[in-house]
C-alpha positions as CSV (number, residue, x, y, z in Angstrom):
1,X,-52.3,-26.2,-51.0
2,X,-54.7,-23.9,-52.6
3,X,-53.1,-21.3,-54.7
4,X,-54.4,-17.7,-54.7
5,X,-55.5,-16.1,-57.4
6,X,-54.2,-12.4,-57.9
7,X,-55.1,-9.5,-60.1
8,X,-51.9,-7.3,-60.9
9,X,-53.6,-4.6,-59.7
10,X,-54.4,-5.7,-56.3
11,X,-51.8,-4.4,-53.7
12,X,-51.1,-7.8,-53.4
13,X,-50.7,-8.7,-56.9
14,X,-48.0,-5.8,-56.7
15,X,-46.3,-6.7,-53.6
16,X,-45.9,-10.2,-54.9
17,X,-44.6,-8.8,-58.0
18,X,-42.4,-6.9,-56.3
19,X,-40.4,-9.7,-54.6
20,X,-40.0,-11.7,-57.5
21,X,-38.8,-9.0,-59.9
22,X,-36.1,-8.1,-56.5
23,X,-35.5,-12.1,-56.3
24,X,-34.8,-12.0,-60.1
25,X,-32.8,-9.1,-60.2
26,X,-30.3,-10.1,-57.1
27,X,-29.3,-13.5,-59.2
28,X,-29.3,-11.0,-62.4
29,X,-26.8,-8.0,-60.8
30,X,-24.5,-10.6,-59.4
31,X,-23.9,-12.4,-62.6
32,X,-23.5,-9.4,-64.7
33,X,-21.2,-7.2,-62.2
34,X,-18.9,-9.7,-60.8
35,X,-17.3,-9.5,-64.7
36,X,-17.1,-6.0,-64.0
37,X,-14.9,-6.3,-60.7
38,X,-12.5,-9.4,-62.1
39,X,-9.5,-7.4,-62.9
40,X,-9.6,-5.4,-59.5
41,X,-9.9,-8.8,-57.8
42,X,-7.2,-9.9,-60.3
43,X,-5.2,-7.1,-58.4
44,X,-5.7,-7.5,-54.5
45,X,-5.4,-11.0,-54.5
46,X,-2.9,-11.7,-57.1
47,X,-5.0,-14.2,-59.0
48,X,-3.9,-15.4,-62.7
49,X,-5.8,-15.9,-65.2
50,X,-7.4,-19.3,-64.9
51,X,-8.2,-18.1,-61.2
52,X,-10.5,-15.5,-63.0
53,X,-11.8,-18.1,-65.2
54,X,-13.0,-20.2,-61.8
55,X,-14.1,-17.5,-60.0
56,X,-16.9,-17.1,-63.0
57,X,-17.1,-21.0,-63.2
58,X,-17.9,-21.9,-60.0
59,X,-21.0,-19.6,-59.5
60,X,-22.1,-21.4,-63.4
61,X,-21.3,-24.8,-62.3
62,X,-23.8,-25.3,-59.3
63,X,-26.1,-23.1,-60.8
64,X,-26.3,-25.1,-64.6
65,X,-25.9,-27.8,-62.2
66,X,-28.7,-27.8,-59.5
67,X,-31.2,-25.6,-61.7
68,X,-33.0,-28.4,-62.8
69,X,-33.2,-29.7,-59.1
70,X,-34.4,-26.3,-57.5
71,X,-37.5,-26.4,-60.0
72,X,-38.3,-29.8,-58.5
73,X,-37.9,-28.8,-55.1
74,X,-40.2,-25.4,-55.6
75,X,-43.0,-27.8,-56.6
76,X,-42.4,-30.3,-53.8
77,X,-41.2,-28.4,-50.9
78,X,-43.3,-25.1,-51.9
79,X,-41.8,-22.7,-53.9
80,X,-42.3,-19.3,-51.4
81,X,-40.4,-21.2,-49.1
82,X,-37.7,-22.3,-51.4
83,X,-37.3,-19.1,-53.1
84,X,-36.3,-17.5,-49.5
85,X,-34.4,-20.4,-48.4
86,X,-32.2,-20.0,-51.7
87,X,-32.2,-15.8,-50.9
88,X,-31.2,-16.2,-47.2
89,X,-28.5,-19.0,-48.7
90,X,-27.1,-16.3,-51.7
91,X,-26.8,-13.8,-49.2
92,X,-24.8,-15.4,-47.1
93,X,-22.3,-16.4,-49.7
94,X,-22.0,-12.7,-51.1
95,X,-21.0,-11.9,-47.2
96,X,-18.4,-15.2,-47.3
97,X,-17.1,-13.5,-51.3
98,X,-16.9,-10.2,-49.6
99,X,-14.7,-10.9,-46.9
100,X,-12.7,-13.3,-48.9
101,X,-9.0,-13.5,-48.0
102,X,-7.5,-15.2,-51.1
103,X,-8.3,-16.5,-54.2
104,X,-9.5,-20.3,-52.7
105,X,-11.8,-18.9,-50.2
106,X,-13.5,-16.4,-53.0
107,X,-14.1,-19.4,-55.6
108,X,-15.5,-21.7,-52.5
109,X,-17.8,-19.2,-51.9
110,X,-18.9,-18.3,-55.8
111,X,-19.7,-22.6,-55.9
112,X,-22.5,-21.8,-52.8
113,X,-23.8,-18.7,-54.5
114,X,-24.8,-20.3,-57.4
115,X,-26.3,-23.5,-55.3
116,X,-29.0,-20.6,-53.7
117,X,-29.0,-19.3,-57.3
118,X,-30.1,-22.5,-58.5
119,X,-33.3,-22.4,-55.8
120,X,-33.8,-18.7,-56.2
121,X,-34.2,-18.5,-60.1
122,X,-36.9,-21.4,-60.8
123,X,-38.9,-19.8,-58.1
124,X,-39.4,-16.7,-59.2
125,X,-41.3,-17.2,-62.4
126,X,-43.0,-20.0,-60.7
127,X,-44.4,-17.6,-58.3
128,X,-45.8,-15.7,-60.4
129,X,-47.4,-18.5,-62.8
130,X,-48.5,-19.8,-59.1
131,X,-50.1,-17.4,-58.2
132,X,-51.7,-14.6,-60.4
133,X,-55.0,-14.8,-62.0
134,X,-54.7,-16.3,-65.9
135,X,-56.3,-13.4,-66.9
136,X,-53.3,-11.4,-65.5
137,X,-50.6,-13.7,-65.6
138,X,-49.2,-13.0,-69.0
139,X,-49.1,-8.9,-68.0
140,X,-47.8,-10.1,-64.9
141,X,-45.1,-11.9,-66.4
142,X,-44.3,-9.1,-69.2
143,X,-43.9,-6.4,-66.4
144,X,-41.6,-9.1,-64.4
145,X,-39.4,-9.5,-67.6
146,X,-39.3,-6.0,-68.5
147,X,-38.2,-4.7,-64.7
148,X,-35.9,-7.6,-64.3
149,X,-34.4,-6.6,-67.6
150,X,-33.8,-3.0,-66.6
151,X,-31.7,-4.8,-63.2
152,X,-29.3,-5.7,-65.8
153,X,-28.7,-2.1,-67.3
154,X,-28.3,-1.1,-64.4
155,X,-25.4,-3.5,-63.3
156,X,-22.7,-2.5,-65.0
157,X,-22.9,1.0,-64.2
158,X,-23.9,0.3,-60.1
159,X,-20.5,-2.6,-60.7
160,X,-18.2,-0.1,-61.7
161,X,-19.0,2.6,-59.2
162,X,-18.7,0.5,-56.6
163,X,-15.0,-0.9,-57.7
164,X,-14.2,2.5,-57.6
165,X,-13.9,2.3,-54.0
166,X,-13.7,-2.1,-53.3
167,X,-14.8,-4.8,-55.6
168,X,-16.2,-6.2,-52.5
169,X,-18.8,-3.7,-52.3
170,X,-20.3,-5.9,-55.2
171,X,-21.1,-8.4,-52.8
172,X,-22.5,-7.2,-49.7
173,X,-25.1,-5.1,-52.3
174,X,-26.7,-8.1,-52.2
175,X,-27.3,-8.0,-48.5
176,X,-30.2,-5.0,-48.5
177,X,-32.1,-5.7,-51.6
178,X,-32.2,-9.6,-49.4
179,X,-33.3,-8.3,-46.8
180,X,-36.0,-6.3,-48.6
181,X,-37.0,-9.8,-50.8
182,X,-37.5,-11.8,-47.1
183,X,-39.5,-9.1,-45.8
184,X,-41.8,-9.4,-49.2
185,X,-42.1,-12.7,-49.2
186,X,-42.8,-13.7,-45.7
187,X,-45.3,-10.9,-45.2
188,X,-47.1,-11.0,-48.8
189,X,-46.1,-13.5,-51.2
190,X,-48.4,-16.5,-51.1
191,X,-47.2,-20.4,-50.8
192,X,-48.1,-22.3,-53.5
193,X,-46.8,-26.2,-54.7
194,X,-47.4,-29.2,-56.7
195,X,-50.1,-31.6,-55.4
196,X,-50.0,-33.8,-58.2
197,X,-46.0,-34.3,-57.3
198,X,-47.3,-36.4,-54.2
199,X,-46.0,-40.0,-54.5
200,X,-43.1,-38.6,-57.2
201,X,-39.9,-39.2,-56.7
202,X,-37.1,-36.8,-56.8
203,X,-34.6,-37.7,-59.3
204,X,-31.6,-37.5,-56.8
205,X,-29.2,-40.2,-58.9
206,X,-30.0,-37.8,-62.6
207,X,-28.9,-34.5,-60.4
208,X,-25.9,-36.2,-58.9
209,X,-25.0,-37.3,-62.2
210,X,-25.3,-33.5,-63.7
211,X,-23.3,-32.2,-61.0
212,X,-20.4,-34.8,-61.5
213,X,-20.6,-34.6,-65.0
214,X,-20.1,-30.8,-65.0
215,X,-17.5,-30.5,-62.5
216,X,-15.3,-33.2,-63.7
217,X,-15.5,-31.6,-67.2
218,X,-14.9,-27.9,-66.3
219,X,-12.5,-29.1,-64.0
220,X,-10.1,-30.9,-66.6
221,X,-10.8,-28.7,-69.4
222,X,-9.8,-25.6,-67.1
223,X,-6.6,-26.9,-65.4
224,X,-5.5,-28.7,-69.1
225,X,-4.4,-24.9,-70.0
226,X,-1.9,-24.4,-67.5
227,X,-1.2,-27.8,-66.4
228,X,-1.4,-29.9,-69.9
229,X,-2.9,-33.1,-70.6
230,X,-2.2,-34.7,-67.6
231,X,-3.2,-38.0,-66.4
232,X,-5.2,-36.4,-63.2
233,X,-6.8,-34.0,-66.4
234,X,-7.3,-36.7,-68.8
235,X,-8.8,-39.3,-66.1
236,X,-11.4,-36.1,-64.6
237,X,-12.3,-35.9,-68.8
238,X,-13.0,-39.6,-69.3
239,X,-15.0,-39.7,-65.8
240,X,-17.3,-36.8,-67.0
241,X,-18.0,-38.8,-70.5
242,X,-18.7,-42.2,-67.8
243,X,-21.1,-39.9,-65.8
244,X,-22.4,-37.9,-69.0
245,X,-23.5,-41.6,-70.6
246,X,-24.8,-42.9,-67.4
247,X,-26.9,-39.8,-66.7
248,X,-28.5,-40.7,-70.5
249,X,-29.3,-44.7,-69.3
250,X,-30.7,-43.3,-65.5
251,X,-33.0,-40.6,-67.2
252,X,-34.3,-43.5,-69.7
253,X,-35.0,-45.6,-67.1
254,X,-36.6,-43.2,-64.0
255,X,-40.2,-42.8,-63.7
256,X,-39.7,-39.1,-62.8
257,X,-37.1,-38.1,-65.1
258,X,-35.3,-35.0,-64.0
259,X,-34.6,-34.2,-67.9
260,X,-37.3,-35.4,-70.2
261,X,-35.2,-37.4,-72.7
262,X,-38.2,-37.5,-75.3
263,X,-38.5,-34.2,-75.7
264,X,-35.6,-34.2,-78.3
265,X,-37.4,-36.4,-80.5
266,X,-39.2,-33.1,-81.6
267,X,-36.7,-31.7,-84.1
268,X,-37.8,-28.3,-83.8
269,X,-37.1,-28.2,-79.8
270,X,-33.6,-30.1,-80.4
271,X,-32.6,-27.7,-82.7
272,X,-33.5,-24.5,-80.8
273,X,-31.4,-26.7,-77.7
274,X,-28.5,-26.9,-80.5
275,X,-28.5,-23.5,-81.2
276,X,-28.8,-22.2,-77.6
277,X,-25.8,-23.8,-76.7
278,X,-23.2,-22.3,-79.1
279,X,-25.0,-19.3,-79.2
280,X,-25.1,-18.6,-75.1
281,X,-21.2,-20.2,-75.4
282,X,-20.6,-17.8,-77.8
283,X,-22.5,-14.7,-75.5
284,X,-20.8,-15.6,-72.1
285,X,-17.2,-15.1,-73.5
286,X,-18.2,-11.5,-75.2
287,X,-18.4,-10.5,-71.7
288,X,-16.2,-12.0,-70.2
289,X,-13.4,-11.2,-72.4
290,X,-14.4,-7.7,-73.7
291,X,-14.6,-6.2,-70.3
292,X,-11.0,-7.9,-69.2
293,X,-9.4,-6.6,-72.2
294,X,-10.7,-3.1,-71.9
295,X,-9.5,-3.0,-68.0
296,X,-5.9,-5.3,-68.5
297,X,-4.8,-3.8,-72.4
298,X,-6.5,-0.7,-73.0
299,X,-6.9,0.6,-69.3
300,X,-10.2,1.5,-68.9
301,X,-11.7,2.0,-65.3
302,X,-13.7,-0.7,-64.5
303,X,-16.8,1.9,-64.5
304,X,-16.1,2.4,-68.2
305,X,-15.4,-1.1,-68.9
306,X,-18.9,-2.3,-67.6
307,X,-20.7,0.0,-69.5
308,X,-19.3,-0.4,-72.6
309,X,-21.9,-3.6,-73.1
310,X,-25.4,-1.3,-71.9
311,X,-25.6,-1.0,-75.4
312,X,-26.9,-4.7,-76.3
313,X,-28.8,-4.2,-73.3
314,X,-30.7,-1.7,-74.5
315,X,-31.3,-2.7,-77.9
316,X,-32.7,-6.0,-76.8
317,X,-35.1,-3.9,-74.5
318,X,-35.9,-1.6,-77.0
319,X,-36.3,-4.6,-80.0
320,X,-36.8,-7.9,-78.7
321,X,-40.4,-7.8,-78.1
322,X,-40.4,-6.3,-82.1
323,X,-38.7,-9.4,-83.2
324,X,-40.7,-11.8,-81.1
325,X,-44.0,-10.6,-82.6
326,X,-42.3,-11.1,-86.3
327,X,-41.4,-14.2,-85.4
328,X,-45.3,-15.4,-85.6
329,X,-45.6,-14.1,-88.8
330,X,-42.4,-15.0,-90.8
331,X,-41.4,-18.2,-88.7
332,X,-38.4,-18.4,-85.9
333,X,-36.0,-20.1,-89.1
334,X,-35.0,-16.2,-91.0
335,X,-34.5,-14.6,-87.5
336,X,-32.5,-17.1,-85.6
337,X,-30.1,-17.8,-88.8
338,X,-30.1,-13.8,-89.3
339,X,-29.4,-12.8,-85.9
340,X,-26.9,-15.1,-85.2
341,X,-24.9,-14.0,-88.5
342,X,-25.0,-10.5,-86.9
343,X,-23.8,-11.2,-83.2
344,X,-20.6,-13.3,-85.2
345,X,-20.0,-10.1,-87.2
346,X,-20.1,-7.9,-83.8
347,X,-17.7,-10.8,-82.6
348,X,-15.1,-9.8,-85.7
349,X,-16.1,-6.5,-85.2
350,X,-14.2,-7.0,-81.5
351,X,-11.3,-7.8,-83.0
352,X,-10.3,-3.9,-82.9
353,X,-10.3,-3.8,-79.3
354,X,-6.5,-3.3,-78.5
355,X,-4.7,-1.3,-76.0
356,X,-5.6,2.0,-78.7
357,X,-9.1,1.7,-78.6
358,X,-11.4,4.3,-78.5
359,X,-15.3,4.0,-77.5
360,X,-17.1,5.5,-80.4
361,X,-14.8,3.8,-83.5
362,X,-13.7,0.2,-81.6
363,X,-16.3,-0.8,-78.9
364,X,-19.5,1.0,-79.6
365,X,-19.4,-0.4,-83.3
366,X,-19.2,-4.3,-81.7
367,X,-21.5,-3.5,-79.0
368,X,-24.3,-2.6,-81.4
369,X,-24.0,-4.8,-83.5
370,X,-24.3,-7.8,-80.9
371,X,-27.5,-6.1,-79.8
372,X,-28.7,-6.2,-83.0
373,X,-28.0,-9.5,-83.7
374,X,-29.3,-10.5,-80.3
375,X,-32.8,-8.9,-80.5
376,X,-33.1,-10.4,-83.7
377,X,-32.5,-13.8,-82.4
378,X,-33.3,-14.4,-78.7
379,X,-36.9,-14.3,-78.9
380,X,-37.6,-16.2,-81.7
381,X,-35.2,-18.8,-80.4
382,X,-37.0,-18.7,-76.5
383,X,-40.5,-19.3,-78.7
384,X,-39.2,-21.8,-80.5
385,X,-38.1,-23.9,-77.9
386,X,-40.9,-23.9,-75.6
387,X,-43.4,-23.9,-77.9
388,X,-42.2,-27.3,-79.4
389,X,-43.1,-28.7,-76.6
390,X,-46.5,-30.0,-75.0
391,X,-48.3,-27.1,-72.6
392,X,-48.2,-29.6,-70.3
393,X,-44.3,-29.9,-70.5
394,X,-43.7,-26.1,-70.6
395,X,-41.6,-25.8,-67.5
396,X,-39.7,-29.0,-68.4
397,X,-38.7,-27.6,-71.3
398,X,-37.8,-24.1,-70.1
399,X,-35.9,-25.6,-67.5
400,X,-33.7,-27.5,-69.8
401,X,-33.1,-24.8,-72.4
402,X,-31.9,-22.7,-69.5
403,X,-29.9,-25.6,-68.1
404,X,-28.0,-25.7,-71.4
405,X,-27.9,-22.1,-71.7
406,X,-25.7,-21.8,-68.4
407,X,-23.7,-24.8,-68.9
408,X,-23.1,-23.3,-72.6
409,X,-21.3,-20.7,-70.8
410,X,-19.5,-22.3,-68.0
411,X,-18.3,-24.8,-71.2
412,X,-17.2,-21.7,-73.2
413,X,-15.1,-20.0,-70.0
414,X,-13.4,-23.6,-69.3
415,X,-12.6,-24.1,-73.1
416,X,-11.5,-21.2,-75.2
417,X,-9.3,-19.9,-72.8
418,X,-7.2,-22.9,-73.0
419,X,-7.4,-22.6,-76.5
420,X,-6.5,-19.5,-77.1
421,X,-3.6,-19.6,-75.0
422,X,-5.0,-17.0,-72.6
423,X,-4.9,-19.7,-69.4
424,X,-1.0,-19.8,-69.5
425,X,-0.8,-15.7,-70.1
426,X,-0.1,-13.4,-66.9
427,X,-2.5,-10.8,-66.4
428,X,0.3,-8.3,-66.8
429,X,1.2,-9.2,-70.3
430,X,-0.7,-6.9,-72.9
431,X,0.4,-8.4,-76.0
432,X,-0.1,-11.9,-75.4
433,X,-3.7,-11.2,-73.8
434,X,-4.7,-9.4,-77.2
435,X,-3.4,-12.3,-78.9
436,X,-5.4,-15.0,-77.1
437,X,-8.2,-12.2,-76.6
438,X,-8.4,-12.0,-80.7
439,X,-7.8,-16.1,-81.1
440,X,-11.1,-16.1,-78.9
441,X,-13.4,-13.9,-80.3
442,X,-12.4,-15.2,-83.6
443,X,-13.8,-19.0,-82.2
444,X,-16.9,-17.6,-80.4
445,X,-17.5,-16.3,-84.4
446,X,-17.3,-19.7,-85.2
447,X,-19.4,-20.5,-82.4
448,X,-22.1,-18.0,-84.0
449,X,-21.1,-19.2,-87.1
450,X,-22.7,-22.9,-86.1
451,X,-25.6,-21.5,-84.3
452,X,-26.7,-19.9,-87.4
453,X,-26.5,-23.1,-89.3
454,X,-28.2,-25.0,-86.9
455,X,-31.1,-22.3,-86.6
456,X,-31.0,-22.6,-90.7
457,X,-31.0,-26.4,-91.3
458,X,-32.0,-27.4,-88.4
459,X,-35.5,-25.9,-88.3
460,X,-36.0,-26.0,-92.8
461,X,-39.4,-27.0,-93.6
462,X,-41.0,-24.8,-90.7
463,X,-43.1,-22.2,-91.3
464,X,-44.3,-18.9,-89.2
465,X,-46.3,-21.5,-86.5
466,X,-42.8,-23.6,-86.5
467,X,-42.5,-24.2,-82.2
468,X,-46.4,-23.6,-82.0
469,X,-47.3,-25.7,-78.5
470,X,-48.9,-28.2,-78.8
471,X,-51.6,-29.7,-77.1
472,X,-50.9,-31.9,-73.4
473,X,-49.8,-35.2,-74.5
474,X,-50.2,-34.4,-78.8
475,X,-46.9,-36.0,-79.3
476,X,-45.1,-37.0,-76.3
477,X,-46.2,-39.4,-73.6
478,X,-47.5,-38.0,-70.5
479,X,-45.7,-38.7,-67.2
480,X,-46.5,-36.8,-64.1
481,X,-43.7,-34.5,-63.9
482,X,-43.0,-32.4,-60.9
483,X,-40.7,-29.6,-62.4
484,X,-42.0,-25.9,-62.4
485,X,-41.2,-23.1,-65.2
486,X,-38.2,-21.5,-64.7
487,X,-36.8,-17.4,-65.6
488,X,-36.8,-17.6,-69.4
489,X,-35.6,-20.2,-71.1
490,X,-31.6,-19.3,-71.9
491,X,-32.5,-15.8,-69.7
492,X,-30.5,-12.4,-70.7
493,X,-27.5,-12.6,-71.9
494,X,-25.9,-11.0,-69.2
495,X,-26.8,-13.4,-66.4
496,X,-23.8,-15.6,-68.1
């Protein structure tokens, strides 16, 4: 199918603009306002704390887990149509979360909002690469950025108003800003898909292997806090590794990969992959925890809680772009190893979050600092990933990056909780929450702690063009690969 070509100033151009930004933002508000609304829900239904923990991790799981597979479809099926299939598909899981009864029903229905997630996400940066002039496309893709950044200030303020009157408010939000994407994309958006994916297999045995891999690992790594190691958690472990190792000889072997194996031959791109995962491991349990420990130990309204992170919000749209552009001069290596050191020492800096706390001495302190450390780091770290790799693999490679970014997080939820004995502590209990609250955000330091020594050794030798793309084909054998580009690469932090 012929693509059309739009200026960003056509009324067109806008309109299709428009619906991707609203597209973005609806997968962007629900994943940084549902953290917002977990102790309410915590509340009314009488869920424990590993019930918070899957409520979060079933929305991650099928999203790290089918992302990979909604780029594919975009480019197969056509990626208008499967960006409003996966909107109509969110929306009517946020109606199934809103009328939720009990704690089952709600996590059920957090595992098929992620699965329209996973088709809405790809398609909205594909869209736009799809379909807008290349003259225009990079503006077009700065304003989409930009806008869908401000989506996720907004959320935790819009979050904690509406708890103030039902945490199921949060949900059916989602059903008028839908309704406005369908109308924008049926009536303006333009269809657009891969012809050279003709003939191309999907890789259906690579995504079933993902999906199995990551739900038997969150699975047994959740349920070994309050249930121990037993053989039902150890066996769901050791079938994740089987699946995990099989997915490697299946993605060797395919002739349309799903995940481009070769790609982390480039050292440069393997250690950007590295870092992203214990830095967005790190990320997604600063807001988890902070906000639950301001609402369960020191009380706050879940209006206050949510906004005590708009902070790093705002920094990284204030600096980000600053840092990016520094980047090309001085190389990713300084930034990423720099940045990193400063989100770990917002992480100690967290440590003073107790039921005493007070916003301008405990949590704004932390709260900048992260954003420092984070507008420092993230874009050097986005360029250096996808620049390591071939133009003609660009989506691949922001597809996986973003794949590893979410499973980072749903890895880091399942995990440290155990750890930090916070899966086995009621909800009620202040003083052993602030223990394993303060055991966690000492190990997601350590997580920053590794990211930084990863960005530092892992990319020594590289200079300011370190990541530079290269040419189709420079270094890596071409296969025809059907995948498109997806939201950037490890997204905002907040979409954890």
């Amino acid at each position: 199918m012929a693509t059309a070509r739009l200026r960003i100033g056509s009324a067109q151009g806008r309109w299709v603009l428009t619906g991707t930004v609203m597209g973005s933002s609806l997968v962007m508000l629900d994943g940084s306002v549902v953290n917002v609304v977990l102790a309410p829900i915590s509340r009314d239904l009488t869920v424990g704390f590993t019930g918070l923990q899957w409520i979060t991790n079933a929305y991650t799981l099928t999203l790290a887990a089918l992302i990979l597979i909604g780029g594919v479809l975009g480019d197969r099926w056509g990626r208008r149509r499967t960006f409003l299939v996966g909107t109509v598909w969110f929306t009517l899981a946020s109606v199934l979360c809103a009328v939720s009864a009990g704690e089952g029903m709600l996590i059920a229905a957090r595992a098929l909002q992620g699965v329209g997630a996973a088709l809405v996400t790809p398609g909205s940066l594909a869209i736009i690469s799809a379909s807008f002039d290349r003259a225009d496309r990079a503006k077009a893709i700065g304003a989409w950025s930009g806008l869908a950044g401000v989506s996720t200030a907004v959320a935790p303020l819009l979050g904690g108003w509406l708890a103030g009157y039902s945490w199921r408010l949060v949900f059916l939000i989602n059903v008028p800003l839908a309704a406005m994407i369908i109308w924008t994309g049926i009536r303006h958006v333009p269809e657009s898909r891969d012809e050279s994916a003709t003939g191309s297999r999907i890789d259906l045995p690579g995504a079933a292997l993902v999906v199995l891999t990551l739900a038997f690992l969150t699975w047994g790594l959740t349920e070994a806090g309050p249930a121990g190691w037993t053989p039902a958690v150890t066996g769901a472990v050791g079938l994740a590794c089987l699946c995990g190792a099989a997915f490697v000889i299946v993605e060797r072997r395919a002739r349309d990969p799903l995940v481009r194996l070769d790609l982390f031959t480039d050292r440069v791109f393997a250690a950007s992959n590295v870092v992203t995962l214990f830095m967005y491991g790190a990320l997604s349990l600063y807001f988890l925890l902070v906000v639950l420990q301001l609402q369960l130990v020191t009380g706050w309204s879940p209006l206050a809680a949510g906004l005590a992170g708009l902070p790093v919000t705002i920094l990284m749209l204030l600096l980000s772009a600053r840092f990016g552009a520094l980047s090309e001069r001085i190389g990713p290596r300084p930034l990423m190893s720099g940045g990193t050191v400063l989100a770990g020492c917002g992480f100690l800096l967290g440590l003073r979050i107790d039921a005493d706390a007070t916003y301008l001495t405990d949590v704004l302190p932390t709260a900048v600092l992260l954003g420092l450390g984070l507008s420092v780091a993230v874009a050097p770290l986005t360029a250096a990933a996808l620049g390591a790799a071939p133009e003609n693999l660009a989506g691949i490679a922001s597809g996986i990056n973003n794949a590893i970014a979410r499973s980072a997080g749903l890895l880091a939820i399942a995990v440290v909780p155990v750890i930090a004995g916070l899966s086995t502590t009621a909800t009620g209990d202040s003083a052993g929450l602030t223990a394993g609250y303060r055991t966690a955000m000492l190990i997601g330091a350590g997580l920053l702690g590794v990211a930084a020594l990863a960005s530092w050794f892992g990319l020594a030798g590289t200079g300011p063009r370190a990541g530079a793309r290269q040419e189709a084909g420079a270094r890596l054998p071409v296969h025809r690969m059907n995948q498109c580009p997806v939201d950037s690469p490890a997204g905002h932090p907040h979409e954890r």
